[in-house]
C-alpha positions in Angstrom: -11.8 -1.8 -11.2 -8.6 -0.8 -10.4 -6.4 0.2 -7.3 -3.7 2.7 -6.8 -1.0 2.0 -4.5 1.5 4.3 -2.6 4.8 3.2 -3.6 5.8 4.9 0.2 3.0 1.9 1.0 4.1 -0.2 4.3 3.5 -3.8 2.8 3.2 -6.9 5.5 2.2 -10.4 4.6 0.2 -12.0 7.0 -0.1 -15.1 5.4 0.5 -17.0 2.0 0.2 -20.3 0.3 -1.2 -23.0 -2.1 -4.7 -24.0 -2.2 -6.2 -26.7 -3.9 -9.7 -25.4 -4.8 -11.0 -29.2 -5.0 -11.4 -29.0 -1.4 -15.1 -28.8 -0.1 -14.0 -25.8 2.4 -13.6 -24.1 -0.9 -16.9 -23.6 -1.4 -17.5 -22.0 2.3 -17.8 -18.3 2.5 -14.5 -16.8 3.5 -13.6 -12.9 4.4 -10.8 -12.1 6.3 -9.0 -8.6 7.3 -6.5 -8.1 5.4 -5.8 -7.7 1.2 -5.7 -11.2 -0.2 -3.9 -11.5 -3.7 -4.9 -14.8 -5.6 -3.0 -15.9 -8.3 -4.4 -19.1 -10.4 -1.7 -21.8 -10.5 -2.8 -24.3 -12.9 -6.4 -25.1 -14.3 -9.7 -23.2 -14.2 -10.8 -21.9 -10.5 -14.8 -20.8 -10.4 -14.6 -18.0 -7.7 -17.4 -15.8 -6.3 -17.2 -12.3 -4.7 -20.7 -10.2 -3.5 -20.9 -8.6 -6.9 -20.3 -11.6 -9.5 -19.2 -15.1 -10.2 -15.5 -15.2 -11.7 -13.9 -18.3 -14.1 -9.9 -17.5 -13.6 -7.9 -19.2 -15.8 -3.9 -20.0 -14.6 -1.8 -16.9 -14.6 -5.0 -14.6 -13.8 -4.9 -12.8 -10.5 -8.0 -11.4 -8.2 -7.3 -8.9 -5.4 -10.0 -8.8 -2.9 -10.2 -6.0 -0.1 -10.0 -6.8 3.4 -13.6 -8.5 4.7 -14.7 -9.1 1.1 -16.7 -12.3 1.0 -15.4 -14.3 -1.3 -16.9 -18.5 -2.2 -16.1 -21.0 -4.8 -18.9 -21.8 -7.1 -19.5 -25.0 -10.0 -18.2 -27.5 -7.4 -19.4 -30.4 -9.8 -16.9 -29.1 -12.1 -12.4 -29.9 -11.3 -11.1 -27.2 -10.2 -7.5 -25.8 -10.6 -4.9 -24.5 -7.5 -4.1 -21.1 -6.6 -2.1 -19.3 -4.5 -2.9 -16.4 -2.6 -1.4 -14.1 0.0 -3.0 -12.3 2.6 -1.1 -8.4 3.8 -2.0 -5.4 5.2 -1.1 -2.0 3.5 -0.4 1.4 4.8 -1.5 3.7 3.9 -4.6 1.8 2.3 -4.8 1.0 -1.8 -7.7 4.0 -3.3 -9.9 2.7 -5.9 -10.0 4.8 -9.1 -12.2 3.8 -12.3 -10.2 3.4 -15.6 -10.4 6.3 -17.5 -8.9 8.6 -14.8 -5.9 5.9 -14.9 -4.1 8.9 -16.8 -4.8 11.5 -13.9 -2.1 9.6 -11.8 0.7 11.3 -14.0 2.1 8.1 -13.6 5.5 9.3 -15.5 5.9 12.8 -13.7 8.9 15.1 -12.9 8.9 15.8 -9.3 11.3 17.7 -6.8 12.4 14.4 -5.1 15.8 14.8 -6.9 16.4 17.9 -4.7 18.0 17.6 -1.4 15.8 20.7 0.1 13.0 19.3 -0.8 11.1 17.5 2.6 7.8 16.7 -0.4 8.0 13.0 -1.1 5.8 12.3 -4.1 3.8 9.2 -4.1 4.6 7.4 -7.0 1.3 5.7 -7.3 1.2 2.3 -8.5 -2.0 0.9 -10.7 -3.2 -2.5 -9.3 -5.9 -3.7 -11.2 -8.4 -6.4 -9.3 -8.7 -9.0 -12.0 -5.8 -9.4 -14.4 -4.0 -11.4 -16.8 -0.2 -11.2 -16.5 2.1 -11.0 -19.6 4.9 -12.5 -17.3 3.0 -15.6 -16.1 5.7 -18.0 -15.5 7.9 -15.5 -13.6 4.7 -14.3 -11.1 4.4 -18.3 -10.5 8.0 -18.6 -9.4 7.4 -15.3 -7.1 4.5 -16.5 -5.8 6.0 -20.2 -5.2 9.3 -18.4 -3.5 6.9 -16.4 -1.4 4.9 -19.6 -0.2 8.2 -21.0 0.5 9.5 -18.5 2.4 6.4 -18.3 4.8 6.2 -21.9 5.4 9.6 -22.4 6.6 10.8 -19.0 8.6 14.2 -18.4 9.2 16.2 -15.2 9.6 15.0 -12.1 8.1 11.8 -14.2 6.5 9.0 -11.5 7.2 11.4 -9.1 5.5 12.2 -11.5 2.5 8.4 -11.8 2.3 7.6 -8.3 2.0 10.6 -8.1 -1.0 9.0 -10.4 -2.7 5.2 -9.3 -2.3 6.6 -5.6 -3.9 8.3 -7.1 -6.7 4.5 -9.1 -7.4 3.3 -6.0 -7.2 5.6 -4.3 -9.1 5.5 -6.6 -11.7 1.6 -6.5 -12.2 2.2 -2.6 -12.4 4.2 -2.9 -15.0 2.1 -5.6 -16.9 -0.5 -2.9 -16.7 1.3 0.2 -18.0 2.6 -2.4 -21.3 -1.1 -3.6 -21.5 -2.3 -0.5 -21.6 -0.2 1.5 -23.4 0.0 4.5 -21.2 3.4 6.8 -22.1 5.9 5.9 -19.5 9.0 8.0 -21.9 10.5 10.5 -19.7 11.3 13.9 -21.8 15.3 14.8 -22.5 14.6 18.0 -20.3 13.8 16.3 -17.5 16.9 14.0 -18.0 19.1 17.0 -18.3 17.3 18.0 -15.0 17.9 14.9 -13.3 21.7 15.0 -14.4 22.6 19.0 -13.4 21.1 18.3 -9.6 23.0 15.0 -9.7 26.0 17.2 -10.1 25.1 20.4 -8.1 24.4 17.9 -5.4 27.8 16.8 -5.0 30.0 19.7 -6.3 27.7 22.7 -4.6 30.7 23.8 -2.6 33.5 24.0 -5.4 33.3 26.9 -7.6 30.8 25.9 -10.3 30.8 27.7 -13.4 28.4 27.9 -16.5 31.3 27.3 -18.6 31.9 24.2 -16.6 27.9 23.2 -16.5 27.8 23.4 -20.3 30.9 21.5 -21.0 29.4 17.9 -18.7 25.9 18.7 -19.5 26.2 19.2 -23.4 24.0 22.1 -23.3 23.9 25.7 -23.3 23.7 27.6 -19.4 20.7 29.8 -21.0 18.9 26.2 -21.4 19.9 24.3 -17.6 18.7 27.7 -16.4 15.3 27.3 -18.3 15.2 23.4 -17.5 16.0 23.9 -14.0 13.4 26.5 -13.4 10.3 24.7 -14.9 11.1 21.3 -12.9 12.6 22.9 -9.7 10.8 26.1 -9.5 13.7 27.9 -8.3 16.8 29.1 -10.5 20.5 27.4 -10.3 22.2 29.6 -8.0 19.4 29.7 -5.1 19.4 25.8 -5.2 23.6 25.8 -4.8 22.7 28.6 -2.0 20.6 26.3 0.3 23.0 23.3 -0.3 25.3 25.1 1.2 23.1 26.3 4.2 21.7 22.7 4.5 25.0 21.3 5.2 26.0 24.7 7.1 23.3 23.5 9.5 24.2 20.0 10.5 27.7 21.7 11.1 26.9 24.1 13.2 24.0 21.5 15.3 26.7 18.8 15.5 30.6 20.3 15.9 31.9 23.5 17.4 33.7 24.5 14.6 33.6 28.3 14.2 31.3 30.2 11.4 34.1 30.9 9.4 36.1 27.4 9.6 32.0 26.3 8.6 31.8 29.0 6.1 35.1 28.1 4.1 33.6 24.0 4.4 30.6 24.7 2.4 32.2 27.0 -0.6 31.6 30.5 0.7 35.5 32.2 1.0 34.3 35.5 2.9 32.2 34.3 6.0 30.2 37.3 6.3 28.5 36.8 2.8 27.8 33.0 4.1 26.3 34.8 7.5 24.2 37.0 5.2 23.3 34.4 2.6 22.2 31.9 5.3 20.2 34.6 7.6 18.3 35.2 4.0 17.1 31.3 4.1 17.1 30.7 7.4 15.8 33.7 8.7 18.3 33.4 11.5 21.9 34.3 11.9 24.5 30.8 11.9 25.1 32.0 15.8 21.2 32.4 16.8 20.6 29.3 14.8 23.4 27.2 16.5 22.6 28.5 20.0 18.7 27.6 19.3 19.1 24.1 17.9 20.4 21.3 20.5 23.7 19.8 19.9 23.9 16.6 18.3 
């Protein structure tokens, strides 16, 4: 079984530390309401959930859901230490079987790189329940910083904690894209892509030309047209358009600087093509859209 996790996921650890699973209260039945993330430490722990009997060797890791029962089992046998961590997560880890692992488009080309754009894409994150990290040694040392850290509080320690239970997190992710061998390449379009809005994003209110796109992006125009289109769905010179109405609208919300003092700010020399051109996004005129929105 595995889990999929929002990377737009609020993490907070409730709780975390080292447990010798020699102790007779192991062996009790134990279910709490949060996650809880066990990581074996050293030796062999014999652990039980509802559904089957577990032997986790040190390195391995179990992720229970919150109120799962969960009871040590072999007590005549030693047993080894683990740590675990207890945290809630919002919105909640979704369970997916394995062989849809490659329906999470897990390397994906999104709009997020546009400034327009209010979609924020998920970035979903595979967690599987039982697993054997590649990175053993350096999950330890998180897990040991993050015991640390929520024994002895001081400043920002909640924070700290939470840093520290993404980058466990992250790092299990990662161990199971390597593991199984899932393409995580990102194409050269979408790397052109990535670098053209980079640029339009900062120069959209200079005059940018397709001779001066083709000289810092090493391509022809005909191409960033093409490549800009498939991953932003709109073309080049729309995109630079409501750049310029995006910031033409915090100016005109939050100073009373006139529509053609606004207009020559955002790249448009002749304010009645920037009236015209932001009535066509906005649906509004810059006046009606300054005298409808409150100050500030």
């Amino acid at each position: 079984m595995h889990y999929s996790l929002s990377r737009l996921s609020t993490l907070d650890v409730k709780w975390a530390d080292l447990f010798d699973a020699n102790n007779p209260h192991f062996f009790g039945q134990h279910h709490n309401p949060f996650y809880e993330l066990i990581v074996i430490a050293d030796g062999t722990v014999h652990l039980q959930t509802a559904d089957e009997r577990m032997i986790l060797h040190a390195g391995e890791s179990l992720l229970l859901k919150p109120w799962e029962t969960h009871t040590g089992w072999n007590p005549q046998e030693r047993q080894g230490q683990f740590f675990w961590v207890q945290f809630s997560c919002n919105p909640t880890l979704n369970e997916f079987v394995l062989d849809r692992a490659t329906e999470l488009n897990i390397v994906h080309a999104e709009r997020t790189e546009l400034r327009t754009t209010e979609n924020l894409h998920e970035d979903l994150l595979v967690i599987p329940r039982q697993f054997r990290s590649l990175q053993r040694y350096k999950l330890l040392g998180l897990f040991e910083e993050l015991v640390e850290t929520m024994k002895q509080p001081t400043g920002y320690f909640r924070f700290h904690a939470t840093l520290l239970l993404g980058e466990i997190l992250r790092l299990m992710a990662n161990d199971f894209l390597k593991q199984s061998q899932l393409d995580t390449a990102f194409s050269a379009s979408y790397l052109t892509f990535r670098n053209l809005v980079n640029y339009l994003n900062n120069f959209y209110d200079s005059d940018i030309s397709k001779e001066t796109l083709e000289r810092l992006m090493d391509r022809k125009y005909e191409y960033l047209c093409q490549v800009f289109k498939k991953y932003a769905g709109t073309n080049i010179h729309n995109y630079i358009h409501q750049l310029k109405t995006q910031r033409a609208k915090h100016l005109l919300r939050t100073t009373d600087k006139s529509v053609q003092e606004i207009a020559s700010e955002v790249g448009y020399p002749d304010p009645f093509y920037f009236s015209r051109m932001f009535k066509r996004i906005e649906g509004v005129a810059p006046l009606h859209y300054r005298n409808k929105e409150p100050m500030g």
